[in-house]
C-alpha positions as CSV (number, residue, x, y, z in Angstrom):
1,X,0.0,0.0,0.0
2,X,1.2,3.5,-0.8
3,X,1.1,6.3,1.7
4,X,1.4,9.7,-0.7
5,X,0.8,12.3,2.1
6,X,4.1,10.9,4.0
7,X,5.9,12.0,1.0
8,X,4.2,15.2,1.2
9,X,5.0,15.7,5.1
10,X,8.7,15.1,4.0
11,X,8.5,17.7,1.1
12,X,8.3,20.5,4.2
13,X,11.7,19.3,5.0
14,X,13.5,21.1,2.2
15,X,12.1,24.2,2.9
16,X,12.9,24.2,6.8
17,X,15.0,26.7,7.5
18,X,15.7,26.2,11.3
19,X,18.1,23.9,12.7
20,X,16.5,21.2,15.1
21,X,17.7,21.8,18.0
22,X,16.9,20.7,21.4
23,X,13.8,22.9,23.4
24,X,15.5,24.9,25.9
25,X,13.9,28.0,28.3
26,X,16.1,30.5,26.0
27,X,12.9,31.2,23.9
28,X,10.6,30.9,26.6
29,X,12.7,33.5,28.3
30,X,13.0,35.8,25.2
31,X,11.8,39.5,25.9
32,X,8.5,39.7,24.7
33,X,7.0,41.7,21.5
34,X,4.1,43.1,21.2
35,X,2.0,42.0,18.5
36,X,0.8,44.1,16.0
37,X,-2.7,44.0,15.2
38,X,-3.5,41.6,12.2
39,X,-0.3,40.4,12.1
40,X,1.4,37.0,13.9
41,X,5.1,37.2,15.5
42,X,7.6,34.1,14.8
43,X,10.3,34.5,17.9
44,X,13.6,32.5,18.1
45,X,17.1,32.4,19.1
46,X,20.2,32.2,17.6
47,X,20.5,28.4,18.9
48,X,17.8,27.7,16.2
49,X,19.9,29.5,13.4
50,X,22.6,26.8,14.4
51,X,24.4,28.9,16.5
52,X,23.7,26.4,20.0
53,X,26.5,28.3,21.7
54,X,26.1,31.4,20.5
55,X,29.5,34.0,19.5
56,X,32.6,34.7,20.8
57,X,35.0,37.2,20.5
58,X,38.4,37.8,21.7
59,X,41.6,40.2,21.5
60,X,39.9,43.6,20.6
61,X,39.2,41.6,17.0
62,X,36.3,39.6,14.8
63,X,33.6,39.1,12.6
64,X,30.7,37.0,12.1
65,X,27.5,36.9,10.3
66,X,24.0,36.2,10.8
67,X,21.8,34.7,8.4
68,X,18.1,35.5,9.5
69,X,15.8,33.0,6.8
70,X,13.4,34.7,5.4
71,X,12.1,33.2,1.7
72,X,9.0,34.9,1.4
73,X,10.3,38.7,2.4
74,X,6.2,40.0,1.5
75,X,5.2,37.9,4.6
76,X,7.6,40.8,6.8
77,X,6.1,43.7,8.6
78,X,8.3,44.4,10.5
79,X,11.2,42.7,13.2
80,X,14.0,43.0,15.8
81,X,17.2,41.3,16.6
82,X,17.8,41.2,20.5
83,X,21.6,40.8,20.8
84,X,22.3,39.0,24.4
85,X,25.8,40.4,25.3
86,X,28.4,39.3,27.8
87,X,31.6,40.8,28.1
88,X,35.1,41.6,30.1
89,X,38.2,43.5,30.3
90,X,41.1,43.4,32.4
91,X,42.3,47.0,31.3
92,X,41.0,50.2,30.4
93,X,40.4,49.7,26.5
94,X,38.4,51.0,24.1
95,X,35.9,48.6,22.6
96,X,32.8,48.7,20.1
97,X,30.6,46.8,18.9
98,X,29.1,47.6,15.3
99,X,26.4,46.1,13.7
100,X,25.0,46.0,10.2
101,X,22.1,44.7,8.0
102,X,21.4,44.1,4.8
103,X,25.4,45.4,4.6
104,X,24.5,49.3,6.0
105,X,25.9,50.1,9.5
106,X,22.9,50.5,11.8
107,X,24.7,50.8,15.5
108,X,28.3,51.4,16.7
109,X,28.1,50.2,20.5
110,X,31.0,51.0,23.0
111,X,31.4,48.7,25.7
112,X,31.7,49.8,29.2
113,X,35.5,48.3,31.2
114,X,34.9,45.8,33.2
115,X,32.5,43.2,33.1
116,X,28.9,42.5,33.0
117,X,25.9,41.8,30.7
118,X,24.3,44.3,27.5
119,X,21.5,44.2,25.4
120,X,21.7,45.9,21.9
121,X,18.1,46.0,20.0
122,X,18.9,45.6,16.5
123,X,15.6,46.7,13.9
124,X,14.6,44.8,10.8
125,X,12.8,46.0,8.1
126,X,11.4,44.1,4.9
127,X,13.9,46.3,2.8
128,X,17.0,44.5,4.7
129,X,15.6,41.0,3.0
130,X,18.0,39.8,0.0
131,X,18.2,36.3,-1.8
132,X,15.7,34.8,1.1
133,X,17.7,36.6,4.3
134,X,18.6,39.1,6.2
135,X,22.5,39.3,7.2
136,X,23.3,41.1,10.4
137,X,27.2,41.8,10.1
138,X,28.6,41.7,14.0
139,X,32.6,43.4,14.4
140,X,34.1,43.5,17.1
141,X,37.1,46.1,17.4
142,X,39.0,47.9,20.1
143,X,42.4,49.6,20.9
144,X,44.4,51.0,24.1
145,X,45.3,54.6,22.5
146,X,45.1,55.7,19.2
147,X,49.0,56.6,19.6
148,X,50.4,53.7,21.4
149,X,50.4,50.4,19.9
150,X,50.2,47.5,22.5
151,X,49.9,43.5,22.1
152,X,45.9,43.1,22.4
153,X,46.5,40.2,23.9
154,X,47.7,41.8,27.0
155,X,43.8,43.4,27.5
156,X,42.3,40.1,28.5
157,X,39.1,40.9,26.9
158,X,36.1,39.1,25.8
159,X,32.9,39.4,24.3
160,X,30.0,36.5,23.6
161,X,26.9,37.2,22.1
162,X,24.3,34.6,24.1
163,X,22.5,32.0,22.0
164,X,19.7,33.4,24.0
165,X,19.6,36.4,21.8
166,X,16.1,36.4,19.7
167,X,14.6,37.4,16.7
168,X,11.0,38.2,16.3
169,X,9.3,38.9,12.9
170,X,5.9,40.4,12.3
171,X,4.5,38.6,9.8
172,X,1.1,39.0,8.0
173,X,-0.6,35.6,7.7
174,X,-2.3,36.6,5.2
175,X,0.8,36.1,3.0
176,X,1.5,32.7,4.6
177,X,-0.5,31.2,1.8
178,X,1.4,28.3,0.2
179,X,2.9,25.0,1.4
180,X,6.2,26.4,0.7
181,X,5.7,30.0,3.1
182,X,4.5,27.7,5.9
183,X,7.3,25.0,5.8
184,X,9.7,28.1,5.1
185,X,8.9,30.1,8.3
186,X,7.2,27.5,10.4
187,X,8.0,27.1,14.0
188,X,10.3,24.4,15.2
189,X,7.8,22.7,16.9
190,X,5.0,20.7,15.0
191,X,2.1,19.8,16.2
192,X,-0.2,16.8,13.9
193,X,-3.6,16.9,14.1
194,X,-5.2,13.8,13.3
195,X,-8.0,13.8,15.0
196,X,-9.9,10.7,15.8
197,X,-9.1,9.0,12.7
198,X,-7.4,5.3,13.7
199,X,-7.1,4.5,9.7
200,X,-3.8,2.8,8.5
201,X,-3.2,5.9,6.4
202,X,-2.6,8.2,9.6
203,X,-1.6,5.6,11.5
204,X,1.7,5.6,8.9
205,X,1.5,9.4,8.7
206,X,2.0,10.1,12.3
207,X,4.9,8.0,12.5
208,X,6.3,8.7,10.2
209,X,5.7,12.6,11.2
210,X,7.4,11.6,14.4
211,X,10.7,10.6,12.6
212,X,10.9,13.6,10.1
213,X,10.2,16.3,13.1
214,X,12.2,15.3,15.3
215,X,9.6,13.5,18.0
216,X,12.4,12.2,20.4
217,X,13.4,15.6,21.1
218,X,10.0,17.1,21.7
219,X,9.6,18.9,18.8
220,X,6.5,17.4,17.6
221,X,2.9,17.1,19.7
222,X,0.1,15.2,18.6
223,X,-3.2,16.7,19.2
224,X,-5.5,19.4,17.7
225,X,-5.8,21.7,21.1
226,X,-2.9,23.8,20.8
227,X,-4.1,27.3,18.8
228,X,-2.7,30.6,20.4
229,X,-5.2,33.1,20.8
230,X,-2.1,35.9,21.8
231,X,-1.0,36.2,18.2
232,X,2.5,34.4,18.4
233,X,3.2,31.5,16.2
234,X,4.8,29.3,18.5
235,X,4.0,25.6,17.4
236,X,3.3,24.2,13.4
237,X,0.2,22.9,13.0
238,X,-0.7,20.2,10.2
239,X,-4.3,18.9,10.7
240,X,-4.2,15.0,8.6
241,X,-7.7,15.0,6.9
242,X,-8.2,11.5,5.4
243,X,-11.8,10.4,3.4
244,X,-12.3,7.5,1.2
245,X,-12.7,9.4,-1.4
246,X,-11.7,12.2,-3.4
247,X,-8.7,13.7,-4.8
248,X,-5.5,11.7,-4.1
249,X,-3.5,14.2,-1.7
250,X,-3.2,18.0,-2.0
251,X,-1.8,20.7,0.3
252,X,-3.7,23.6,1.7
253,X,-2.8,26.7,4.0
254,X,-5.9,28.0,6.0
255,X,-5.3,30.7,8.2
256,X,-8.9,31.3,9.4
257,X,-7.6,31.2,13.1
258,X,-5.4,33.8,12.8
259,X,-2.3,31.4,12.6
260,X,-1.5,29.1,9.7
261,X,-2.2,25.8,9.6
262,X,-1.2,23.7,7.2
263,X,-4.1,21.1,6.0
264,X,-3.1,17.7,4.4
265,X,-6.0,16.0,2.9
266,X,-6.5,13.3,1.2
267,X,-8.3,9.9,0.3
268,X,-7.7,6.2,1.7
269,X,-8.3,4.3,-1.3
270,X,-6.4,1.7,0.8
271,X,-9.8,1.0,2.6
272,X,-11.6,0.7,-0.8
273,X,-9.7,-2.4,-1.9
274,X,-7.9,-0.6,-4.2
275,X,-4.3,-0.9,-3.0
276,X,-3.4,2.6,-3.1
277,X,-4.2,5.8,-1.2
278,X,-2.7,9.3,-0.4
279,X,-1.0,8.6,2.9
């Protein structure tokens, strides 16, 4: 017996743009964003870009980008990058911070000598998207005197960015409207709706759901009571629709509940005695 839906559960795969990492209380903890009304907001830290330990810098020097994913940039009200900072001195040295987007410098923070913790807001716009991302350019740079020339190593500085610092994007749902938007700016977490159907068809579905998202880590829920009614898209939801007739399997966005979900429908022709069917 085919399954055809299976193939299209793996289909999303491509277009996942996170990395799967495991749930921590980083997110949970992110400063919180006020949601604009009519739109949704999609929060996440850098340990979902694939940075799980974040970015260090050392000896007054170094650079790094950012890749935010963003393939569909008309989905983009608005956003922020909330950089997490952590950093030390030993010496009195001049240091700085600048960051850029989209390749235009946007701040130039000094940091204070000594040590301690810094957040730097960092605004996104839907002009800053290029080729399916924004890059946020991060150098680090410092020096003792602009006349004296000392070995930086003698400063015994530092800074990390946290892989707690977040991104939150205000997107409109109306333009999550495809299969590809949704599996392109989806949550991490999944959640599969399948409702009370105990066919073999969802039965195969669900597991093999639980393999492509990543169930062992607790990134996917099973269940259809999990909607947020505050307007952040925290969770992916795929509702499994399967009938014993109709079209083979086809792929549908509905976002009638303010959040996308992404509908998988489909007919069990297994059932009919015909050997084949969409899941």
């Amino acid at each position: 017996m085919k399954y055809p839906a299976i193939g299209l559960l793996a289909a999303l795969l491509p277009f996942q743009v996170q990395a799967q990492t495991a749930p921590g209380e980083d997110v949970a903890n992110a400063p919180v964003e006020q949601v604009q009304e009519g739109l949704i907001a999609r929060t996440f830290d850098l340990a979902e870009l694939g940075f799980q330990n974040g970015l260090s810098f050392r000896q007054l020097s170094g650079n790094a980008t950012i890749y935010i994913p963003l393939p569909n940039p008309d989905a983009l009200s608005s956003g922020s990058l909330q950089l997490e900072l952590e950093h030390a001195s030993t010496t009195e040295v001049d240091r700085y911070l600048q960051v850029s987007v989209a390749g235009r410098p946007v701040i130039s923070q000094a940091l204070p000598d000594g040590a301690g913790p810094l957040s730097v807001p960092v605004p996104l716009s839907p002009e800053d998207v290029s080729g399916g991302f924004i890059a946020v350019g991060l150098s680090y740079s410092g020096a003792f005197s602009d006349r004296v020339c000392v070995d930086e190593r003698a400063s015994g500085d530092f800074l990390e960015i946290t892989a707690a610092s977040s991104v939150t994007l205000q997107l409109d749902p109306s333009e999550i409207d495809t299969s590809a938007a949704f599996a392109g700016l989806r949550p991490a977490d999944t959640r599969l709706a399948i409702g009370d159907n105990d066919s073999l068809a969802a039965l195969a579905a669900a597991t093999r759901a639980a393999a492509l998202f990543d169930a062992e880590a607790g990134r996917l829920t099973f269940g259809g009571d999990g909607v947020s009614t505050s307007g952040a898209w925290s969770e992916g939801v795929i509702e499994l629709d399967v009938s014993t007739s109709g079209v083979a399997s086809e792929m549908a966005v509905d976002n009638e509940a303010g959040l996308p979900v992404l509908n998988l429908r489909g007919s069990d022709r297994g059932r009919c005695g015909r050997g084949t069917g969409p899941f």
